[in-house]
N, C-alpha and C positions, 0 to 999 in steps of 0.2 A: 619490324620497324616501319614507321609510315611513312610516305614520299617526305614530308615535310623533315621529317628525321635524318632519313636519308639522305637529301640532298646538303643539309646541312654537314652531316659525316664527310661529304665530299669535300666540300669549301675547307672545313679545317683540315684534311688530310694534304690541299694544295694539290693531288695527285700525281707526288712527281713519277711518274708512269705507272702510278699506280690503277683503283678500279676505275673502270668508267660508270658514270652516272647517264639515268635515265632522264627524258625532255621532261621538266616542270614550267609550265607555262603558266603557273600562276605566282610564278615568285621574284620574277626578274633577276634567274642567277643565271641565264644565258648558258645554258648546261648544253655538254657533248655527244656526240654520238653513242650509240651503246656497244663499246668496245671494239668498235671497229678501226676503229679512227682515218675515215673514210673520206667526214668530210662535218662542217663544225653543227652544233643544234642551231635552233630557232632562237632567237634572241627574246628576254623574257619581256611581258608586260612592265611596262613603268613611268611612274609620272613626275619623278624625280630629277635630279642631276646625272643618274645612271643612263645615260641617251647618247653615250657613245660607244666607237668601237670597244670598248671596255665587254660590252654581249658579245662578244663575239665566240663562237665555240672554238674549241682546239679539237686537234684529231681523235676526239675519243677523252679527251679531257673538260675542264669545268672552270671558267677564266672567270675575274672579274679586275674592275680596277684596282681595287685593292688587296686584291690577294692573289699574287703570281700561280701562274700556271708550273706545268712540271716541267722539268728537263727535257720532253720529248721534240718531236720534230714540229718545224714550225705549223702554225694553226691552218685548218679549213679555210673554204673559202666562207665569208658569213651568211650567214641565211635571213631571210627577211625581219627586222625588225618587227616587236611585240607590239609597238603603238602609232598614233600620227606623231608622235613628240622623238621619237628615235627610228632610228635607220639600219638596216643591218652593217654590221662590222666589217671588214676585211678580215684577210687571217692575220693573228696577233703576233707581233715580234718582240724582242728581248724579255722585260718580266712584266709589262700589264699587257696583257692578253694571248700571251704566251701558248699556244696551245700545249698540253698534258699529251706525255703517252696515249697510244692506244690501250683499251682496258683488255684484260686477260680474258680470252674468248673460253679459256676452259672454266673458271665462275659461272659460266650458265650452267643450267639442270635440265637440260632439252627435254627427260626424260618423268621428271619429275619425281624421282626415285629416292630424290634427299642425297644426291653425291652429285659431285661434277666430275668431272676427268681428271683434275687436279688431286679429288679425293679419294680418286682409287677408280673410278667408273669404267671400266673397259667398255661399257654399250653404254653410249647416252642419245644415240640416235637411231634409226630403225635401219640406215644403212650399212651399219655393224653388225647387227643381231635382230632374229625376226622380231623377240621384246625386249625392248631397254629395260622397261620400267621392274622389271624379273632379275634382273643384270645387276649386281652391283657387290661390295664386297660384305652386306650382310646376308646375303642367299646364301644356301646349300648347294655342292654340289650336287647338281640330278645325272644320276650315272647314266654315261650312254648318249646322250642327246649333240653328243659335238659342241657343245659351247662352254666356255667356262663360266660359268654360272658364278661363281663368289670373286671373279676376276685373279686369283691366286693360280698363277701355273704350276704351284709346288702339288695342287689336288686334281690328281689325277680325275678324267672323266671317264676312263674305261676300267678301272681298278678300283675293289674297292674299300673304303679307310682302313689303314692297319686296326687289328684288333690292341685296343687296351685294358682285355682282361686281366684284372691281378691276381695274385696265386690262388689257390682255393686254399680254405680254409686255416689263414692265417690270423687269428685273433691277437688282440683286439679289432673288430671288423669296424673299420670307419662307412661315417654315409657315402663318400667320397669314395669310397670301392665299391659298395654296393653299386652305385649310379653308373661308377663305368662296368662293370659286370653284365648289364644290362646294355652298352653297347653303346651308349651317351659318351662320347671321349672329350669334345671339344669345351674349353673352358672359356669362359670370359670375363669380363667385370661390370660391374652398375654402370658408374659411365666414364667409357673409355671415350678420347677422342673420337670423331667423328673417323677416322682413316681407316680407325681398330676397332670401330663398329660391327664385330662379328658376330655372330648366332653362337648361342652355348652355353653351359649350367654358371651361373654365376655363384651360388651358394648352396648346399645341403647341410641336412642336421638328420637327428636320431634322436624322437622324443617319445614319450605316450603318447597314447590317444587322446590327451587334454590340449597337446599342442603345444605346450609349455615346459612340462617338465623333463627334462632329458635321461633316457634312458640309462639307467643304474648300469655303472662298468659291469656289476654281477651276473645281470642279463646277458651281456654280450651274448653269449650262447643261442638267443634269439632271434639272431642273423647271423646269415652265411654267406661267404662266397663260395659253392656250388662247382664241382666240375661233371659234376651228376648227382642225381637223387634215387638208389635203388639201383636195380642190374638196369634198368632198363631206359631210363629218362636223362638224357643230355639235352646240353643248349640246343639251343633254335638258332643261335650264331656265337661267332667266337666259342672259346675255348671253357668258361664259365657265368654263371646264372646268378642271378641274387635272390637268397630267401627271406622270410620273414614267418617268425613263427609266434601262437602265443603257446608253444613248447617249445622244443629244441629247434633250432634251423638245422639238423641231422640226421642220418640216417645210422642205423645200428651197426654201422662199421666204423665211426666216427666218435672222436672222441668228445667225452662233452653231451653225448645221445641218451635223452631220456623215452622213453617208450610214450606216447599219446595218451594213453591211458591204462588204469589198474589191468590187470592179466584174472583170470578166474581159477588159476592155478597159484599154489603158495609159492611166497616171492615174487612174485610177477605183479609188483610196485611200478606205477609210471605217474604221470600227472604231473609234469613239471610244474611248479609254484615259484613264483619271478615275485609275489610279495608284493605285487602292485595294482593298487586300484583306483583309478581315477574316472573323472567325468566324460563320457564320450562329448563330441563336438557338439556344443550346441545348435550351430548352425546345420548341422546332418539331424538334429532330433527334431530340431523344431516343425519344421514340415508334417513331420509322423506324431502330433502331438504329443512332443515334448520325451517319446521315450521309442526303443528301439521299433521297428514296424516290423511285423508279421507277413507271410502268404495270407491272402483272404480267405481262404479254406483251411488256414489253422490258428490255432486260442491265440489272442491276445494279450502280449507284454504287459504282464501287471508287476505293481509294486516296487520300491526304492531301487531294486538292484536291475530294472530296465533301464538304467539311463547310467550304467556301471559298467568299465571298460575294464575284465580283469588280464592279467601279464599280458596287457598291448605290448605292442611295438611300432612306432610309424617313420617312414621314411621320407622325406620331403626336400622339394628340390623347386628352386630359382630358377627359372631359362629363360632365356632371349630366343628367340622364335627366328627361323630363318625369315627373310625378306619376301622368299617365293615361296614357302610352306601355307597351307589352307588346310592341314592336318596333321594327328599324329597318328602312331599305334603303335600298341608293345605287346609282347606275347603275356599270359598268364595264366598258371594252372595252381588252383585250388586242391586241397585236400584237409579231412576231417576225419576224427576219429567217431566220433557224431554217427556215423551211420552202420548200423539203422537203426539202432536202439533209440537214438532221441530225434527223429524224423518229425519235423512240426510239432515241436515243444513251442512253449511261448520263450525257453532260453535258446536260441542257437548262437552258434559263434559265426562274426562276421570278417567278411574281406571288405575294403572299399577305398576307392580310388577317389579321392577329394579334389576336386581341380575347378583352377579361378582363374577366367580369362574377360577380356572385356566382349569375344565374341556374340553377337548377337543375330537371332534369323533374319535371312532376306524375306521382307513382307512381300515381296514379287517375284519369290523364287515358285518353282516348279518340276516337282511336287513340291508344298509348303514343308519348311526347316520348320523343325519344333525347337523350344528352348533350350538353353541347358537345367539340366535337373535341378528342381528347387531346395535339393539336401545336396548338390555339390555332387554327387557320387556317380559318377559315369561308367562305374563298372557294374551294367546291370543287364536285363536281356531283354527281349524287342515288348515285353508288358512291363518293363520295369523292376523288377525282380532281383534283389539283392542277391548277391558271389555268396550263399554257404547251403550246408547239406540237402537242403530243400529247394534250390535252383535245378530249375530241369538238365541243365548242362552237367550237371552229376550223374556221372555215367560207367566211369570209371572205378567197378565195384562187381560184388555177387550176388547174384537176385536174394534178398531174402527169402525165409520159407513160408509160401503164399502170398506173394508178389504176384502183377496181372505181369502179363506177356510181354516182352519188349523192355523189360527191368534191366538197366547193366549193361547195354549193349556191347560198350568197349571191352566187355572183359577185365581180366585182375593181373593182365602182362604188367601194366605200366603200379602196380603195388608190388609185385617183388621185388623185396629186399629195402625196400621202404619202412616197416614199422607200420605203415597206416593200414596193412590188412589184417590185422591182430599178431599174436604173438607167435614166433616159432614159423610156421606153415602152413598157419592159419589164416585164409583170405577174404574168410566172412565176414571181421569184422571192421569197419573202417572204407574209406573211398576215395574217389575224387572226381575233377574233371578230365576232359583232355585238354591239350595245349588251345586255349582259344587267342582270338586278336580281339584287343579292344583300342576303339578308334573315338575320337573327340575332334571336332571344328576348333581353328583358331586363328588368330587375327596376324596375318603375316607381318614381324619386324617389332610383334606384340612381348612384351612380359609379363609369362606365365608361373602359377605355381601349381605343382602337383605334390598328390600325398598318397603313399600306398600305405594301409592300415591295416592290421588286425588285430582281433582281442578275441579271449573267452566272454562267452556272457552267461550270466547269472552266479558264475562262481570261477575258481582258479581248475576243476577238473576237465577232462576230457576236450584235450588240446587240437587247434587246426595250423597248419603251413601253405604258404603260398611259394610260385616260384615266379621271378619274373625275368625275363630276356626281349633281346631282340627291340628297342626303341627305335622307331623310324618317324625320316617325316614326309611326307607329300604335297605335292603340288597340284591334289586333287581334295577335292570337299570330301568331307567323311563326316556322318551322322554319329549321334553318340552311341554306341554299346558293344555286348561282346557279340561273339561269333565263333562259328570252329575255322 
């Protein structure tokens, strides 16, 4: 609102102890202290019949002749007249010049954090807390640090948030279990008043890879709530993980578990077919003209079905960004049956993390912020390098036969009992990564949207799975990509 708005809002309110108004010396409305009600304002310019005690200020309130002041205590003393035509006022008694209440000292935002005291602000001044403007009830708790960071004494600073894992594997798997599986617990809404202005996922869905269409109930099998993957692989936190497969989100002790792919032995059928095939995201192709990208050192994506998402799955989620977050990260581990036989194909199946935030780099930062990715996908590695079998972070595997040195380092622990080292006791075929973190910049108090995606490419065979846990946020800048 502009002064001129403003001051007007006061005159009609009368302010019977209500806000106090700020000095406008250009409009001759003889306006009050700013909520102190200490002592009256300056009496306005005027060259009218307005040239009496009528200017006179009230304690924090807004007097004129014609429009009574509030119920508060009597007025200031007046302050010097706006022109040679008028004089200042005394202080005003009964109803024309009345002085108004003092104004409510907690309506300021000392801090400028978009809350006052009244709104929830436990720190609006630096004599409470070393940062106000970090203080307020849309922050995160930051564990440890001694201060109540969201102003909420029900969130502990030394404890930390109960787990809102839901059961493992109870289908129909909503997005909304997935997300808290993942360790995302707090909810919120678009816009809640200012008071319940909190950080937290406002909305999820479960669509393909077109963004549009929502995942067939038949699919469901395509997501999991997780309380392990294999002997060997548990959460990163809480109790259970979210999957995302463009086969089964399971392992061969689960029901619902299709095997990655065909077996070389009779019977040993796998290849889930979810019967879906839609257009990846335009905005991820466009950049890599117009169809999936390659490694540089392998053939390029030809022909109609590069730019064909087959039995995707994508999971996408709304949030509200804490007020003192300048980051995320959440774990993710990758696996494909893909390996090795189709190692730098121009089809490989992909993972990708879509995410739209208003963040933009400090042009005076140091070292210089690079952007965020021009296909949206922030899950990629320090060249850029799209999450699937041809990612150097694929490690998690058996040297093929004539492979150079240093192939696999992690070993085939974390594929037992998984399905993705081939069939039976077989750990040649099939891989993955280890648990990495991937981190993204964002605009604190921002709303963001993220998308965790995969799909087979070039066709419905030879299936991949992703696992994701552990969602955090920080109060530290993070560069986009993965990492172990």
């Amino acid at each position: 609102m502009n002064r001129l708005g403003w001051a007007a809002s006061c005159l009609a309110l009368g302010l019977a102890g209500g806000l106090a108004c700020s000095s406008d010396e250009t409009t001759g409305l003889g306006t009050g202290g700013n909520g102190t009600g200490a002592s009256g304002g300056s009496g306005g310019q005027t060259t009218s019949s307005s040239t009496t005690s009528s200017q006179t200020g009230g304690s924090g309130g807004t007097t004129t002749s014609t429009q009574p002041g509030g119920s508060g205590g009597a007025g200031g003393a007046g302050a010097a007249g706006g022109s040679t035509t008028s004089s200042g006022g005394s202080g005003g008694a009964g109803n024309v010049g009345t002085g108004g209440s003092g104004g409510d000292p907690g309506e300021t935002d000392a801090d400028a954090d978009g809350w006052t005291p009244n709104q929830g602000d436990c720190c609006d001044t630096p004599n409470l807390c070393s940062a106000p403007a970090l203080v307020n009830p849309g922050a995160y708790e930051y564990p440890g640090n001694l201060v109540d960071d969201d102003c909420d004494p029900a969130t502990s600073d030394l404890v930390a948030p109960a787990d809102c894992s839901p059961a493992p594997l109870s289908p129909p798997t909503t997005s909304d279990a997935l997300i808290q599986a993942m360790d995302l617990c707090q909810v919120t809404t678009e816009n809640p008043p200012l008071a319940q202005r909190k950080w937290g996922v406002i909305s999820t869905a479960l669509t393909l890879a077109d963004e549009a269409t929502a995942l067939p109930p038949a699919d469901n099998v395509q997501t999991g709530v997780l309380a392990s993957y294999g002997s060997n692989v548990t959460p990163r936190r809480g109790s259970t993980m979210a999957s995302l497969s463009s086969g089964t989100a399971r392992d061969p002790g689960d029901v619902g578990y299709v095997h990655p792919q065909n077996g070389a032995q009779a019977g040993q059928t796998g290849n889930f077919n979810g019967n879906t095939q839609v257009s990846a995201p335009a905005s991820f192709l466009a950049p890599h003209g117009g169809k999936f990208p390659s490694p540089a050192n392998c053939p390029a994506c030809n022909g109609a079905a590069c730019t064909q998402a087959y039995d995707s799955a994508s999971l996408r989620a709304r949030i509200r960004v804490p007020t003192n977050a300048k980051s995320f990260s959440y774990a993710v581990k990758f696996y494909s049956a893909e390996f090795p036989e189709y190692l730098c194909q121009a089809y490989n199946d992909f993972f990708v993390t879509l995410f739209t935030s208003s963040w933009l780099p400090d042009p005076n930062a140091n070292p210089p912020e690079l952007p965020l990715p021009a296909d949206g996908n922030i899950a990629i590695d320090a060249l850029g390098g799209q999450l699937s079998v041809n990612n150097g972070f694929f490690q998690v595997c058996f040297p093929p036969l004539g492979s150079p040195p240093g192939t696999c380092p992690s070993g085939t622990l974390e594929l037992v009992g998984t399905g993705m080292g081939g069939w039976g006791n077989n750990l040649t075929d099939g891989g993955g990564t280890e648990w990495l973190t991937n981190t993204a910049p964002v605009v604190p108090g921002e709303t963001m949207e993220i998308e965790f995606m995969i799909w087979d490419a070039g066709d419905h065979n030879v299936d991949s799975l992703v696992l994701l846990d552990r969602f955090r946020w920080s109060v530290d800048a993070s560069p986009v990509g993965l990492s172990k």
